[in-house]
C-alpha positions as CSV (number, residue, x, y, z in Angstrom):
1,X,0.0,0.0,0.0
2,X,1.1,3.2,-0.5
3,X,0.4,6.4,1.4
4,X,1.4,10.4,1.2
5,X,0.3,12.0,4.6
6,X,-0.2,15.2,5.0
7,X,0.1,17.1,8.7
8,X,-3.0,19.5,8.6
9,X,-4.7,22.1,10.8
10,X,-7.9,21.3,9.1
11,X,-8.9,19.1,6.1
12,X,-12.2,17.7,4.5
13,X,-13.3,16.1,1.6
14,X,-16.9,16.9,-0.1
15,X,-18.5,15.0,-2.9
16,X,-21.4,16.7,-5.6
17,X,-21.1,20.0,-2.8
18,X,-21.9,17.7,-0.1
19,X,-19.1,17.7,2.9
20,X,-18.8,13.8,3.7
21,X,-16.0,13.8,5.8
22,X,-14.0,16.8,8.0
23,X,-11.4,16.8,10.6
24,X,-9.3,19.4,12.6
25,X,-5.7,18.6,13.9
26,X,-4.9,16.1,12.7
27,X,-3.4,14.0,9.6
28,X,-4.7,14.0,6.0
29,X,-3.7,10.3,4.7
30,X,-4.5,9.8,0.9
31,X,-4.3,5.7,0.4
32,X,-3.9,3.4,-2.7
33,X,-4.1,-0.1,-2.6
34,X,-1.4,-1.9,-4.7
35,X,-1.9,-5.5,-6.9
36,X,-1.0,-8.1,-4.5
37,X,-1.4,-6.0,-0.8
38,X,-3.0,-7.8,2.2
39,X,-4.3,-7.0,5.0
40,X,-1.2,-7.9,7.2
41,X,0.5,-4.4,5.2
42,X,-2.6,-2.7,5.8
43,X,-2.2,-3.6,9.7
44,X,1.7,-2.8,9.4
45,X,0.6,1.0,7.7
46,X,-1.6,1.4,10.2
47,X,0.2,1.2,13.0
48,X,2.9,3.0,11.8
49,X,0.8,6.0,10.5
50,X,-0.8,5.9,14.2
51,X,2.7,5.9,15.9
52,X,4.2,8.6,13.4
53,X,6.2,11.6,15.3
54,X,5.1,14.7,13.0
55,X,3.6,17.0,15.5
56,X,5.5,19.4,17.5
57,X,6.3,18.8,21.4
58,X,6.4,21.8,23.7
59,X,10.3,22.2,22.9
60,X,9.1,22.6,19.0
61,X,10.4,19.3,18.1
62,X,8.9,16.6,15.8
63,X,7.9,14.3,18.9
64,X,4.2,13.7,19.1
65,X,2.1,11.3,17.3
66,X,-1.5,11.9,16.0
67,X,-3.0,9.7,19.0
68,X,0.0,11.6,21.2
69,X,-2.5,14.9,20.4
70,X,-5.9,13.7,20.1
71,X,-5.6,14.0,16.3
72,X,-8.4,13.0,13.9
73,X,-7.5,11.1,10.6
74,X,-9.2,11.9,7.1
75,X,-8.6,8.9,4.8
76,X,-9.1,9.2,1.4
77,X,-8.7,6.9,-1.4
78,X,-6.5,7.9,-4.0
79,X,-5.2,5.2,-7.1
80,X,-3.4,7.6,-8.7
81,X,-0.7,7.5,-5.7
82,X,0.1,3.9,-8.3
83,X,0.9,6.1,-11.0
84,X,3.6,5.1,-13.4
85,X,5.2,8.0,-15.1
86,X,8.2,5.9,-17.0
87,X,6.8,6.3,-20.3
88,X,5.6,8.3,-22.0
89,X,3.4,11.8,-20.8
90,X,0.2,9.7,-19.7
91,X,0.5,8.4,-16.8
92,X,-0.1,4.2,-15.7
93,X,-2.2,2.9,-13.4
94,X,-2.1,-0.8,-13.5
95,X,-0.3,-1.7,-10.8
96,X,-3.2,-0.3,-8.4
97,X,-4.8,-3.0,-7.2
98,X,-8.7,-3.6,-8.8
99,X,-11.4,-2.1,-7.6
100,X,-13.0,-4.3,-5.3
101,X,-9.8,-5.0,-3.6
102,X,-8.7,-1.3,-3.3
103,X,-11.9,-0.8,-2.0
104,X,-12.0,-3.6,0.7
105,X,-8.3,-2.6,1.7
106,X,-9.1,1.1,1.7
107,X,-12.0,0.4,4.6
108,X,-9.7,-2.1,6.3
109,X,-7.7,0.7,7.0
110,X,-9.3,3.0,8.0
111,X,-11.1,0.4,10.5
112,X,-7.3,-0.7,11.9
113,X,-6.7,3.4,12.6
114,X,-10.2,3.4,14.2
115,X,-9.1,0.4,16.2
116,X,-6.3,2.4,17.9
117,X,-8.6,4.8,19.1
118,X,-8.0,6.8,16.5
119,X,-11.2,9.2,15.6
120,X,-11.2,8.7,11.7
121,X,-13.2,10.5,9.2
122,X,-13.5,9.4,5.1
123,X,-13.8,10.1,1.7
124,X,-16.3,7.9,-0.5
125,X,-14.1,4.8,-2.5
126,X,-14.3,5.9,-6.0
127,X,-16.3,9.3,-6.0
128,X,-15.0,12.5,-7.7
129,X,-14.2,13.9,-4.7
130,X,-12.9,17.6,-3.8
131,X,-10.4,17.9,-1.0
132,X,-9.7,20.6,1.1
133,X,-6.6,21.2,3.2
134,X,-4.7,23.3,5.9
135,X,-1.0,21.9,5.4
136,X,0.6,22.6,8.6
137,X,4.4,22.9,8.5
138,X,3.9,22.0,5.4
139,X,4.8,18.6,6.6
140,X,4.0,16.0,4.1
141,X,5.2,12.0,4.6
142,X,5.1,9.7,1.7
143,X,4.9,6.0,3.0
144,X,5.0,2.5,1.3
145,X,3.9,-0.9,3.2
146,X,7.1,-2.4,1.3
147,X,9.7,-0.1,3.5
C-alpha cells in the first residue's frame, strides 16, 4: 500500500457539494491499494501511521504522534498514488490493485486506525471527490507498506 500523509490544521473532503467527511488537527492520509497487498500491510501502515512523530512537542520538536495529540485522521482513497510516469506523458495505473480490492483494503484501514482509538473520518471509494486542506508545517510524509 502506498500512502502520502499530510500534517493539517484542518482538512475535508466533499463530494457533488456535499461535505462527507471533515477533521481538525490532525493527519490527511491519501491511500492506494497496490496489486498483490494484504491485510497484514494494511495492519503494518496502520500502525505506523498511528505511531508517526510529526507533531511538535512543547520544545518545537517533531515528537508527538497523532493519538500523542488527540488528532483525527481523514482517509481518502487515491489510485493515482500507483501512477507510473516511465513512459511516455500519460500516466499508468495498472499496478493499483482492482477495484473491489482497493476498495476492501481502503475500509480495512481506516477500521485498523479506528481500532487504535484513533477518531477517523473518510472520503467515498471511487467518488470524484474535492479535498480541502490546511498543510501545517507543510509537513508531508510519503509511506509504502514495502519499506
Amino acid at each position: 500500500m502506498r500512502a502520502l500523509l499530510q500534517r493539517v490544521s484542518e482538512a475535508r473532503v466533499e463530494v457533488d457539494g456535499e461535505t462527507i467527511g471533515e477533521i481538525g488537527t490532525g493527519l490527511l492520509v491519501l491511500i492506494c491499494a497496490m496489486q498483490g497487498d494484504t491485510e497484514a500491510q494494511a495492519d503494518k501502515l496502520a500502525a505506523k501511521i498511528a505511531k508517526l512523530r510529526v507533531f511538535k512537542d512543547d520544545d518545537g520538536r517533531m515528537n508527538r504522534s497523532v493519538k500523542d495529540i488527540g488528532g483525527s485522521v481523514l482517509v481518502v482513497s487515491q489510485f493515482t498514488l500507483a501512477a507510473d510516469t516511465s513512459r511516455g506523458n500519460r500516466p499508468g495505473f495498472s499496478t493499483a490493485a482492482p477495484p473491489d480490492e482497493g476498495a476492501k483494503l481502503y475500509r480495512y484501514l481506516a477500521a485498523r486506525l479506528r481500532h487504535q482509538g484513533i477518531p477517523i473520518a473518510l472520503g467515498e471509494f471511487g467518488a470524484d471527490m474535492k479535498v480541502s486542506l490546511l498543510n501545517d508545517g507543510p509537513v508531508t510524509i510519503w509511506m509504502d507498506s514495502e519499506v
